[in-house]
N, C-alpha and C positions, 0 to 999 in steps of 0.2 A: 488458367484457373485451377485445373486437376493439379498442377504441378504444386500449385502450393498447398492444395488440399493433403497433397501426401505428407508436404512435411507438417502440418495442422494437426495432423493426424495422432502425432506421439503424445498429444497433451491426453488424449485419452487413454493411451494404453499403462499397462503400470510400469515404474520405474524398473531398469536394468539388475538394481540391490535386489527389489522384492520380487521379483519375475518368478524366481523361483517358487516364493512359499504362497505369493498369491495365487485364487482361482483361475481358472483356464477360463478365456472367456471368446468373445468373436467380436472383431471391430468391420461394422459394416460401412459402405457408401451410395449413398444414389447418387445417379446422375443429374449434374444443375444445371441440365438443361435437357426438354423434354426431347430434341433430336439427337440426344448422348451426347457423351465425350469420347474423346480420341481414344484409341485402343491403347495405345503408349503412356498415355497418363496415366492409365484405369493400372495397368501392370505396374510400371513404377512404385505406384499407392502399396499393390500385390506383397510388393518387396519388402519394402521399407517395413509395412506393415509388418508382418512374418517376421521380418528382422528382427523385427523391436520385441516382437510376445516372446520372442525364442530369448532374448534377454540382449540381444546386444544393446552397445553404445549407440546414443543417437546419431554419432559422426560416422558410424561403419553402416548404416544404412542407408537405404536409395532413397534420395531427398531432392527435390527442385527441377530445374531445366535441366540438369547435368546426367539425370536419372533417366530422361526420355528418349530410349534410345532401344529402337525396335529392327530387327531385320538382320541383312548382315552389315557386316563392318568391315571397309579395307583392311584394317590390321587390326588382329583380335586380339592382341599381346595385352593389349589395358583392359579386356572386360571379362567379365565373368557370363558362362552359358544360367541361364537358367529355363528349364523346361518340365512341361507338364502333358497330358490327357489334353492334347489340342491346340495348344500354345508354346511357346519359343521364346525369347528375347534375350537382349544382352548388355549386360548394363556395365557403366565402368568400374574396375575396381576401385576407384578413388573415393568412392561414394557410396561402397556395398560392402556388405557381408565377404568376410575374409575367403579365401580358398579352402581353408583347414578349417575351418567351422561348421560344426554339423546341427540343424537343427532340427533337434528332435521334434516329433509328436507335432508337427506344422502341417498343416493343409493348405495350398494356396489354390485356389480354383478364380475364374471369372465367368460370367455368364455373355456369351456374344451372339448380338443377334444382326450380325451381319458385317456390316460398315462401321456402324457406330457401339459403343457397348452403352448402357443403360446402369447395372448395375453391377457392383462389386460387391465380395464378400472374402474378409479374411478370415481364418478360422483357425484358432491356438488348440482346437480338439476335432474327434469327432462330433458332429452335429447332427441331429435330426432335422434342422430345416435345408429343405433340399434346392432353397430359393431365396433371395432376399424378399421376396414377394409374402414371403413365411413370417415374416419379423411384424408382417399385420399393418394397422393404424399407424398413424405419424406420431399420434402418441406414444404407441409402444416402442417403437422404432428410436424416438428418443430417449425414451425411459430407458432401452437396452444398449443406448450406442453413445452415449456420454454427449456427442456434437454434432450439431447438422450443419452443414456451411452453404450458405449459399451467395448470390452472386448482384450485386446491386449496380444499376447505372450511376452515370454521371450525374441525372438527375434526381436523384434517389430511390426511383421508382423501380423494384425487385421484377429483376428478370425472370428468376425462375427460385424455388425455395425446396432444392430437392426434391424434384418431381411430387410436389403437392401444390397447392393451389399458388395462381400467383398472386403477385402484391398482397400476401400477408406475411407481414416482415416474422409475427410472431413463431412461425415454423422455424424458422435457422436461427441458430444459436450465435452465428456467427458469421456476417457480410462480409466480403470481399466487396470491393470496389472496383471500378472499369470504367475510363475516359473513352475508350477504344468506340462505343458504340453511338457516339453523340460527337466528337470529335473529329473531325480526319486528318488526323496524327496517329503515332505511338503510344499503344495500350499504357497505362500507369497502372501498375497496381502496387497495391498499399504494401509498406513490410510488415504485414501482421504477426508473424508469425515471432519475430523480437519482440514484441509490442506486448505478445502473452506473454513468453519466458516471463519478461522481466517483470509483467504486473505479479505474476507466480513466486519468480527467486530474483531477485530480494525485494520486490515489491511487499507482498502477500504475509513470507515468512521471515522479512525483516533482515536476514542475512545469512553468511551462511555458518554461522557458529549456534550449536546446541543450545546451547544459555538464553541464545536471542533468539531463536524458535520460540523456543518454551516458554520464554518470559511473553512475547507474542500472543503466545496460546492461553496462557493465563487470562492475560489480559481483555482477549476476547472474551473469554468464560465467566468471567468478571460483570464486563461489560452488560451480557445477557442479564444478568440476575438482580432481583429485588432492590436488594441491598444498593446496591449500584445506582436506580433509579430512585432511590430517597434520596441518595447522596446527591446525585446533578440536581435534583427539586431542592435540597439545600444550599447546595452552590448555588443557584440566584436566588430565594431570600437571601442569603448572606451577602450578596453584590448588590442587592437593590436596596438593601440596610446602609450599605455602607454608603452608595452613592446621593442617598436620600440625606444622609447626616452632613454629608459634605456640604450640600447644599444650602442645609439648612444654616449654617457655618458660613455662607457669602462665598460659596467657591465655585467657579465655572467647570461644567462640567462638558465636552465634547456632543455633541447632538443632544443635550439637556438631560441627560440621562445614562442610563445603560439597560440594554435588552439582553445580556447574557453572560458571562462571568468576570469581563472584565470593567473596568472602570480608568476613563481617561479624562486627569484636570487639566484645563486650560489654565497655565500657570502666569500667563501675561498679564491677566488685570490685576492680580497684588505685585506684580513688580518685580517679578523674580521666576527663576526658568527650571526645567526642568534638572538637568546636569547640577548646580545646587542644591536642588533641593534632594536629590538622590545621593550627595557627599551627605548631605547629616544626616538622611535618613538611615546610610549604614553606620554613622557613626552612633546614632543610639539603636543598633543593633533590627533594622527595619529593612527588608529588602525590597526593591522595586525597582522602577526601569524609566529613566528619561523614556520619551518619545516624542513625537514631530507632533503637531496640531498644523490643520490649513493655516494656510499664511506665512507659517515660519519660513525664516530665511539663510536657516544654517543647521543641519544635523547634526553637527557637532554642539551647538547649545542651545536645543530643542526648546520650546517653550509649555511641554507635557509633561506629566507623570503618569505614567500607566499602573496597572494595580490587577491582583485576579484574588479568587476570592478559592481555589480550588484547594491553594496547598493546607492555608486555614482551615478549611471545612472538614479536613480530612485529620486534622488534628483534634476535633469537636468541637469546633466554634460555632454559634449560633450569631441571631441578629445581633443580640446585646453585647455579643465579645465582639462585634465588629463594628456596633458603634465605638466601641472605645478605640479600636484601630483606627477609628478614620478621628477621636481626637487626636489622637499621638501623634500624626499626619498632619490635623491641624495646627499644633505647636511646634512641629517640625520646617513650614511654612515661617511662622510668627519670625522665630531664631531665625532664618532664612535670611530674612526680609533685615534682622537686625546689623545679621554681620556683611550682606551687602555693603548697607551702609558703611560699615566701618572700614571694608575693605575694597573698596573703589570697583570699580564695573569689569576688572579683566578677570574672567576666570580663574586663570593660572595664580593670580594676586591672592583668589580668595582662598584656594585649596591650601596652597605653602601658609596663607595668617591662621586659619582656622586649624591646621594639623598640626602647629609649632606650638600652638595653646589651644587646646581646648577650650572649649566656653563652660561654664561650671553649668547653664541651661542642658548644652547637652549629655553631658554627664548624669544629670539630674533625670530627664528623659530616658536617657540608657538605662539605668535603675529603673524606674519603672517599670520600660519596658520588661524586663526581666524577672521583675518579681511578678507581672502579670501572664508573661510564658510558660510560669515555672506549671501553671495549673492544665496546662496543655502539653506534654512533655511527648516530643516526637519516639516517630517506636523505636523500638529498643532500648528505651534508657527508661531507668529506675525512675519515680518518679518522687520516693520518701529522699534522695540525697542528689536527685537529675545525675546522677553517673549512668554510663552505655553499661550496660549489660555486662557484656565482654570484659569490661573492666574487672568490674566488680566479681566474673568468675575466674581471673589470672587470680587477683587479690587473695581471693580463700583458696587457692590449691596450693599459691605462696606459701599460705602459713600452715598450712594441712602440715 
């Protein structure tokens, strides 16, 4: 359990980059469980920890089972000494802090009260508290030390939550798992420790380029503010406008409705599938998406059309611009329904008759569409001649 608390560990301390400019701080641990842990765990943690505030990589420090390594060693060629004011250990090099590495202004101490240790403290400075016992309340304790980990059975029930009360999960920040004590088998325990990285990198910040950070971060910031939440309160009236018009129209609509921005037709009672109906829809310049409805019997020619109402809204379309979307949809349909007929029931028949000649319907359609887009002109483009911006400033330095 200590073993993986060590490597748990470095999610709270600052990155290697900022080590430097950021504050000196102390990463503590309690014991999870109140007859202690092992003396070789508690060190380890010691290391690794120290390792990390002093700025190394997280690969050059003492991390897992490989780190637990107290006493002497037949051959000492692989490890490194480390020693203090009462303590000794030797960890391998493969897993630690290089031999030429000095780390400055580091204090490593543990507190032993015997057999078992209780608690640890690592410290990036000098400190006034002379005890983890000093760091107070479980509150403050967490407030000062970013994670508490503690240790859960097989059957959920919390062993122990950093020497504070048991079974209240809400002290640890973070469970460990253990088959070991309900079982009689081989401990399991979880890989948590992957589980964060990657909710973190690229889970959290999306990847690992600057651009895609940022745009991330934007987007959070975004997300928080006013603006934001008028916009998702218009994104469903504009879906619930749109799905209400359909209806009103004779159109089946998936669970009779829609409860949030998108909208899905049941394309099977007028006779005609999704994948058609999505060929004319972009041919008069309408984007949207086949999709499956229960029952269908083929993903390739789905008998849905799905629809969202976000990209609109965000252009300024209100109810009444999205009733008129969901006509254009429903003459998009009618056409459908005409040139089936004409073009016998395979697929493939209908795409090659209808792209070899247009139908003057959809043509007619397109036009519309377009003079009714023009009043909604996506950003960046001019909206007195619908030219992109960029255009229009190559043009005037041309003739400058």
């Amino acid at each position: 359990m200590m073993s993986k608390q060590a490597s748990l560990c470095s999610q709270a301390l600052p990155s290697p980059v900022h080590s430097q400019k950021a504050a000196p701080r102390s990463v503590a641990a309690r014991a999870q469980q109140e007859e202690g842990a092992g003396r070789r765990a508690f060190l380890s943690l010691l290391a690794g920890g120290a390792a990390l505030l002093a700025g190394a990589q997280p690969s050059e420090a003492a991390f897992g089972d490989s780190a637990n390594v107290f006493g002497k060693a037949t051959n000492t060629s692989g490890f490194i000494p480390y020693s203090g004011e009462g303590w000794s250990l030797l960890l391998p090099s493969k897993w630690n802090p290089s031999r030429e590495r000095e780390f400055k202004g580091i204090e490593m101490r543990y507190e032993d009260n015997g057999d078992a240790v209780n608690n640890v403290v690592v410290i990036s400075r000098k400190t006034d508290k002379g005890s983890i016992k000093d760091f107070g309340s479980s509150d403050e304790f967490l407030t000062a030390n970013a994670y508490l980990f503690g240790e859960q059975t097989f059957k959920g029930n919390t062993i122990s939550e950093g020497g504070f009360k048991k079974n209240k999960t809400s002290a640890a920040s973070i469970l460990d798992v253990s088959a070991g004590q309900d079982k009689k088998g081989k401990d399991i325990m979880y890989d948590l420790e992957s589980k964060i990285n990657f909710a973190v990198f690229p889970g959290a910040q999306g990847g690992p380029h600057n651009h895609t950070i940022s745009g991330l971060a934007c987007a959070l910031k975004q997300a928080a503010s006013e603006d934001f939440k008028k916009y998702q309160e218009q994104v469903l009236k504009n879906s619930f406008a749109m799905a209400d018009r359909l209806v009103s129209k004779g159109h089946t609509l998936v669970s009779g409705g829609t409860e949030n921005h998108l909208v899905l037709v049941d394309l099977r009672p007028k006779g005609v599938d999704g994948s058609r109906v999505e060929f004319v829809l972009e041919l008069a310049h309408i984007a949207a998406n086949k999709n499956t409805v229960p029952g269908d019997k083929s993903a390739l020619v789905p008998g849905g059309l799905r629809m969202g109402a976000p990209a609109l809204t965000t252009r300024g379309f209100t109810e009444k611009d999205f009733h008129q979307v969901a006509d254009f949809v429903d003459r998009a349909v009618a056409i459908t329904q005409d040139l089936k007929k004409k073009h016998g029931p395979k697929l493939k028949d209908f795409k090659e008759g209808v792209s070899r000649s247009i139908p003057r319907e959809i043509t007619d359609l397109r036009m519309e569409v377009e003079d009714f887009a023009k009043q909604f002109p996506t950003i960046g483009f001019d909206k007195a001649d619908m030219r992109y911006q960029d255009e229009i400033t190559s043009d005037e330095a041309a003739t400058a």
